[in-house]
C-alpha positions in Angstrom: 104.9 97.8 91.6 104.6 100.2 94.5 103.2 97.8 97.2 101.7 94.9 95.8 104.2 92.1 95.9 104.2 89.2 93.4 103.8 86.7 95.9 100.4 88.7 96.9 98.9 88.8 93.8 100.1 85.5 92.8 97.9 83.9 95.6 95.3 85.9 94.8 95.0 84.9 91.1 95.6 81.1 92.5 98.2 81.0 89.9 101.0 78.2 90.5 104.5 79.3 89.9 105.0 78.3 86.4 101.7 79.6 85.1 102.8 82.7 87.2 106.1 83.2 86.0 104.8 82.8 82.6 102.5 85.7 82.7 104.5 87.8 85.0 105.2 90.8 82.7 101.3 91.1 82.3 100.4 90.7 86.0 102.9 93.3 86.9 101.4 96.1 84.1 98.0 95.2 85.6 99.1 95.4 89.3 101.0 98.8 88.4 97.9 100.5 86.7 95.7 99.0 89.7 98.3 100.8 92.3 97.7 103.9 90.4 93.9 103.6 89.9 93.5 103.2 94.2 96.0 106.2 94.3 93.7 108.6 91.6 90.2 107.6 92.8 91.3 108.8 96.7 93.1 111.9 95.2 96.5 111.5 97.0 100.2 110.8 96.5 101.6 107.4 97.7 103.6 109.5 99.7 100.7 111.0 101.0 99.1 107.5 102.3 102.2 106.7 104.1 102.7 110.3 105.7 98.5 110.2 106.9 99.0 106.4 107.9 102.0 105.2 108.2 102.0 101.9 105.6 99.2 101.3 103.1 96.0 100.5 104.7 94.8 97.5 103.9 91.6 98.3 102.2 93.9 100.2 99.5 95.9 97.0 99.4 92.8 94.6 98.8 91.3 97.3 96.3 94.3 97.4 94.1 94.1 93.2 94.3 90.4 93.1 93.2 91.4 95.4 90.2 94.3 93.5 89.3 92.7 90.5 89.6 89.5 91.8 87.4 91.6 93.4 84.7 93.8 89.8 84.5 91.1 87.9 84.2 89.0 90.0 82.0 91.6 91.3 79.5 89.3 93.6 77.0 88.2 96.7 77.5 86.6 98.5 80.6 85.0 101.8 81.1 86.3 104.0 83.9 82.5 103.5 85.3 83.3 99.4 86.0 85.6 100.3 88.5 82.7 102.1 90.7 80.8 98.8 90.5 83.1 96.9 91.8 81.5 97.1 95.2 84.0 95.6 97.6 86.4 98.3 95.6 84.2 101.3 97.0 83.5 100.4 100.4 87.4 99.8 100.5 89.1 102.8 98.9 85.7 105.1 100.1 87.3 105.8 103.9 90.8 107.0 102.1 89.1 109.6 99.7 91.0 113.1 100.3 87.4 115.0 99.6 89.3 118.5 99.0 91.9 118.4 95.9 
């Protein structure tokens, strides 16, 4: 994971340890692909967040929990458009959007 830590995600699944450490390998791969989601839906680099704000804001940081948690608890299939109805997602990653690519 690139900024998520288990600990993080943990409390936000309200897992306990066991159950957590039983599932790990799965949490990470969906905290992994939810990093890289927030990174491709505001066009930049995680490089790029850090140079523009110094850490990772946030917003990005509760975006990438609501679509970790969403794809842990909801383990079939999604279409890209789901994401964009997640609305606490929008109005979170929205102000980090690089509009020119």
């Amino acid at each position: 994971m690139k900024w998520l830590t288990f600990d993080l995600i943990k409390a936000q699944l309200r897992l306990d340890d066991q159950q957590a450490e039983m599932e790990r390998n799965i949490i990470e791969t969906h905290a992994k692909a939810a990093e890289d989601a927030v990174l491709n839906v505001c066009h930049r680099t995680l490089t790029e967040v850090f140079e523009t704000y110094g850490e990772i804001p946030a917003g990005l940081t509760y975006a990438a929990l609501l679509l970790t948690d969403d794809a842990y608890n909801h383990r079939g299939t999604v279409s890209p458009q789901a994401v964009y109805h997640l609305p606490a997602f929008n109005l979170n990653v929205k102000p980090y959007v690089k509009l020119t690519v």
